[in-house]
Each structure stands twice: as C-alpha cells, then as structure tokens.
C-alpha positions in Angstrom: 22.5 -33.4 -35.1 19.8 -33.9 -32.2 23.4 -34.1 -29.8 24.4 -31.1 -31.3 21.5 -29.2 -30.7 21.1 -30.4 -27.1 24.7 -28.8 -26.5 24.1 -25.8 -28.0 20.7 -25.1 -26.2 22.2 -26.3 -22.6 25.1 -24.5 -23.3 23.3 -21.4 -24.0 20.7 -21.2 -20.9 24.1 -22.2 -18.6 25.3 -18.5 -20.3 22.2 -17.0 -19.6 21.7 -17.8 -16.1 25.3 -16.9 -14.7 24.9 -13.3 -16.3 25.8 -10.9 -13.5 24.3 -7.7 -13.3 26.0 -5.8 -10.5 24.6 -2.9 -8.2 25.9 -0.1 -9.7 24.4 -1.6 -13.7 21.1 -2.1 -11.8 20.5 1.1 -10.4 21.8 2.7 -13.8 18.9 0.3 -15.3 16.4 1.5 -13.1 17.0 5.0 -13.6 17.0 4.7 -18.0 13.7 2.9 -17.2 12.1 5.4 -14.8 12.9 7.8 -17.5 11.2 6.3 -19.7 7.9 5.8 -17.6 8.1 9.6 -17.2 8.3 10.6 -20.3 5.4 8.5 -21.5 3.1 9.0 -18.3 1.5 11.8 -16.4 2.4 12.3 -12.9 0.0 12.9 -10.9 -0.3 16.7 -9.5 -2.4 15.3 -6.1 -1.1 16.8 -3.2 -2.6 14.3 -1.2 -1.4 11.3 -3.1 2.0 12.9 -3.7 2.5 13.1 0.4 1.3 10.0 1.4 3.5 7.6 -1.3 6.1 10.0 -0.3 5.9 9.5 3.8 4.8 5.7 3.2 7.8 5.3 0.9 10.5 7.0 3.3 9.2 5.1 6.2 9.2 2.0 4.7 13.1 2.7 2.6 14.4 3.4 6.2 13.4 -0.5 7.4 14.9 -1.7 4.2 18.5 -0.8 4.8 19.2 -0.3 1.3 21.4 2.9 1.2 23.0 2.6 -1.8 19.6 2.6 -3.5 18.2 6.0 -4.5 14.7 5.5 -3.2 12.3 7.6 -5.4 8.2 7.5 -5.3 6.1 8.9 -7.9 2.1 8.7 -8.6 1.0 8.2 -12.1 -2.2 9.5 -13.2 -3.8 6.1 -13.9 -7.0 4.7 -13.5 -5.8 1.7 -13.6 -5.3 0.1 -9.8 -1.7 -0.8 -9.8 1.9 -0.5 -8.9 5.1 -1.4 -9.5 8.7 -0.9 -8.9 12.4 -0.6 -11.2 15.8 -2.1 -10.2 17.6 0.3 -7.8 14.4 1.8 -5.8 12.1 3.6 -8.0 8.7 2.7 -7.1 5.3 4.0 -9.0 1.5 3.9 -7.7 -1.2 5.0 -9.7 -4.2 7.0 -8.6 -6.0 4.1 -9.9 -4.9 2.1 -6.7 -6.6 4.4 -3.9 -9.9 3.5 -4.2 -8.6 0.2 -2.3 -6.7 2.2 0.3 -8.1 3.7 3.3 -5.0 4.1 5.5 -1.3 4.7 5.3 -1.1 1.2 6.3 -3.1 -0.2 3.4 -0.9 2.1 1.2 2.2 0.7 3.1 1.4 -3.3 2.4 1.2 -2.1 -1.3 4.5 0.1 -1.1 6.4 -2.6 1.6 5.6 -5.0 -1.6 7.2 -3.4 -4.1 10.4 -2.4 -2.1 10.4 -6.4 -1.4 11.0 -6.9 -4.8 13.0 -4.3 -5.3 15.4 -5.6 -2.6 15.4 -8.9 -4.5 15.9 -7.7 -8.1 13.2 -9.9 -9.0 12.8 -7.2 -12.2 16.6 -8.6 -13.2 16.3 -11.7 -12.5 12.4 -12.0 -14.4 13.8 -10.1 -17.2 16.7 -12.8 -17.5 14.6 -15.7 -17.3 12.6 -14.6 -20.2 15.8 -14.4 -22.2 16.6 -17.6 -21.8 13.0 -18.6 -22.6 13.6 -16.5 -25.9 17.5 -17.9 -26.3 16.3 -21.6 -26.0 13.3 -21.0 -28.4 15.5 -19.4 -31.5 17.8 -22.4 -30.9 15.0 -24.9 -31.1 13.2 -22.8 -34.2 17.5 -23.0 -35.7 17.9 -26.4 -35.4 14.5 -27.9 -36.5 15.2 -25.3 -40.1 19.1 -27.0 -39.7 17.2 -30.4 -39.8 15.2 -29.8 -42.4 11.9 -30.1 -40.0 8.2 -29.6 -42.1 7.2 -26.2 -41.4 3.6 -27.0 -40.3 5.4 -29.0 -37.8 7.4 -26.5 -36.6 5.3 -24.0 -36.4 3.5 -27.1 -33.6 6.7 -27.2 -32.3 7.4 -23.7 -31.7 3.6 -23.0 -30.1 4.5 -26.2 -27.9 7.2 -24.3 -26.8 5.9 -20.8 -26.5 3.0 -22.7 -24.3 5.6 -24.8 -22.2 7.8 -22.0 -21.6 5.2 -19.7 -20.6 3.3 -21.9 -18.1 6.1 -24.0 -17.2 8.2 -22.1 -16.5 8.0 -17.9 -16.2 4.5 -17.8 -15.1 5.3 -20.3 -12.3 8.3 -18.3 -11.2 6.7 -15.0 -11.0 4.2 -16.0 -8.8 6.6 -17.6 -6.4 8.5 -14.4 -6.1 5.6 -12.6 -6.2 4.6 -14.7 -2.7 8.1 -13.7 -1.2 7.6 -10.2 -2.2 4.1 -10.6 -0.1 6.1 -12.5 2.7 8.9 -9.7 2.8 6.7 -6.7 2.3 4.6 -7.8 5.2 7.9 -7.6 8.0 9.1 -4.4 6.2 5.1 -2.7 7.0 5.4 -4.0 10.3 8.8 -3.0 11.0 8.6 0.2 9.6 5.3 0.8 12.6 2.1 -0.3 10.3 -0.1 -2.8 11.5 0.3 -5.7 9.3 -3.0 -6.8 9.7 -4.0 -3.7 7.5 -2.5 -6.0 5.0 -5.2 -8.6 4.9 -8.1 -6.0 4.9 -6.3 -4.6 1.3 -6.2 -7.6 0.0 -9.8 -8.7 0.6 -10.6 -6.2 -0.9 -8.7 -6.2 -3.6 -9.9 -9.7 -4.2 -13.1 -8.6 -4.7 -12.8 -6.9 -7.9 -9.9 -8.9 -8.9 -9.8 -11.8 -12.0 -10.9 -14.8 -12.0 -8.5 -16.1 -13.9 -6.8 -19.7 -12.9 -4.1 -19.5 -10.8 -1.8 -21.6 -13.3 -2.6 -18.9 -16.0 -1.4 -15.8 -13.7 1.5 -14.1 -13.1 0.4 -13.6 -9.5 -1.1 -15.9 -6.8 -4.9 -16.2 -6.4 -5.8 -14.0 -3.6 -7.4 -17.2 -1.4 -4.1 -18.6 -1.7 -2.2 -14.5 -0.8 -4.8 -14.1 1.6 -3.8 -17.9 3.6 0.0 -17.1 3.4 -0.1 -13.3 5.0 -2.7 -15.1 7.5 0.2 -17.7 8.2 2.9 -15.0 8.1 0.8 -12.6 10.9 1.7 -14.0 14.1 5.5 -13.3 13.1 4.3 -10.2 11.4 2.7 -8.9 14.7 5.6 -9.3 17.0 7.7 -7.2 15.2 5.1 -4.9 14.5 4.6 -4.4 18.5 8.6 -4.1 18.6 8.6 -1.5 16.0 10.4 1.7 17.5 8.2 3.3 14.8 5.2 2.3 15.7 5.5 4.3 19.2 7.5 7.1 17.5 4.7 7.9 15.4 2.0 6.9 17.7 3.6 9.7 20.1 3.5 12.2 17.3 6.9 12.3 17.2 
C-alpha cells in the first residue's frame, strides 16, 4: 500500500509539472483575469496617475521586446500600496502605491518589476506549483483514509503537510522569483533611460513602513536582503543605464 501510494503521488506531481501552457492560453488567461479585476475594482479617474503608469509602462514594454504581449496599464483606486501584474502583459498599480513614489523612475522600478515577472510567467508557473502542493495533499489525505489511518492522526498529518508545503516549498519559491523579478526589473528601468539607482531610494523607503515579518514566513524577500541584491546588481545596472538611447532621447526632450 505505502508503494502504492508513493507511485501515485510521484506520478501525479511528474503530470503536474510538465503541464504546458502556451503563449496564446496565457495571454487568453490574463485577459479572463484582468476582466475580472475590473469588474470588481474601481479604476482610478486620476489624470495624473493614469499618464504616468501609462508613459512608465510604454517605456518600459518597448525594452522588454515582448510584442506578442498586449501591454495594458490600469490604476486601481486602492489605498492599499501595491501592484501587480497578469500573464500576457496586464499590469495594475494602485493609488495606494504613490505615496512611495516621487519620480517616474521610482514608479518605473515598481512597473520594470512587474513586467519582469510578466516576462517570466512566474503567475503560471506559481499558480502550477500550488497545484501540485494541493494534488500531492488529496493524495496523501486518499491514501491515509485507504489505510485506514486514525483521523486525529490525520488530521496531524495533513497540518504537517499544509505547514511543509507552505514553507518548504511555495513560500521559498516565490521569493526567489520574486529576487529575479527585482534583478530583471532593475536592467529593464535602466535600459528603458531611468536611473536605476532610483530603485534603491523606493525601496528604503518602502522598507520603512514595510512588515516585520520573518523572511522564511514571506512571500517576498526582506527588504535588507532586496536592498543588498539591487546594491550588488547597480554597477551592471548603471552601465546600461548610461548606454540607454532613452536616457538621452528623453533627456533632449525628444
């Protein structure tokens, strides 16, 4: 029986992890999402807001080489400061996120972000781990009610699991990619003619106010340890920021 089970669960998470989601399924995805968002948010009506995510946005899309994605940008009227992006390019900021931005290159190192992990269907590919977290945990809650386990003990068992899978293994893997999203966003700013640097001034900031929460209990990284990998990232960050064809296109007024 335990042989049996251990087949079923690896053969399960093997069908999980080689599901392929292709371009065209993502984008669709991203669009029956963003749908959804707007029907059960308000968009913000800022002018101001509205043409700086915009120009940000566009600036940043260009860099990104992405043409097949339909690059939209929208400002929800949220207090709370955040942002966040849907497969195939649709990227949100709320209003709640400007009292940390004082340029378009603070606004960019947020935006620059989320096209990182838009580039890198991290959305897909978060949304499939946690199936398999979910697949591998109705196997394990089949198989101990196949065995004939005591329920008080598998109700132990199960909570193990829920625990295990949580900090073991999703929270662990959304803070890496949330570090290469960081790591990517930062060369997309500084390619698209933002001073990367701008980067570290929004996120010392945005440490300020920001949990304390342990690192291992996060989804993202703490910000000493965000703050230490831009810091390591600038010099390269820099150089292509003073390469940027942007940077003097814009500088020129052009």
């Amino acid at each position: 029986m335990k042989r049996t089970i251990a087949l079923l669960c690896s053969a399960v998470i093997l069908t999980a992890c080689s599901t392929h989601v292709s371009p065209q399924q993502e984008r669709a995805l991203g669009e029956q999402q963003a749908r959804q968002v707007l029907q059960k948010s308000k968009v913000s009506k800022n002018p101001t807001y509205n043409r700086r995510v915009t120009r940000v946005g566009k600036r940043i899309a260009r860099v990104a080489n992405r043409p097949d994605f339909r690059w939209r940008y929208y400002v929800l009227d949220n207090p709370t400061a955040n942002a966040f992006v849907l497969p195939g390019g649709k990227i949100f900021v709320n209003t709640g996120l400007f009292k940390y931005i004082h340029s378009d290159a603070e606004l960019a190192t947020v935006i620059a972000h989320e096209v990182a992990h838009a580039l890198r269907s991290h959305g897909i590919d978060g949304a499939q781990r946690q199936q398999n977290a979910s697949l591998v945990g109705a196997l394990i809650q089949v198989g101990m009610g196949v065995a004939g386990v005591d329920p008080s003990l598998a109700r132990t068992v199960n909570q193990a699991y829920g625990y295990g899978a949580t900090y073991g293994y999703l929270r662990p893997y959304s803070r890496e990619k949330e570090a290469e999203a960081d790591a990517i966003g930062l060369m997309l700013m500084a390619k698209a003619g933002y001073d990367p640097r701008a980067a570290l001034a929004f996120w010392e900031k945005f440490a300020k106010a920001g949990s304390s929460m342990p690192e291992f209990l996060s989804t993202h990284p703490s910000s000493s340890h965000r703050i230490a990998n831009l810091r390591r990232l600038m010099p390269q960050a820099i150089a292509l920021y003073e390469r940027s064809p942007y940077r003097r296109r814009y500088a020129s007024g052009r």
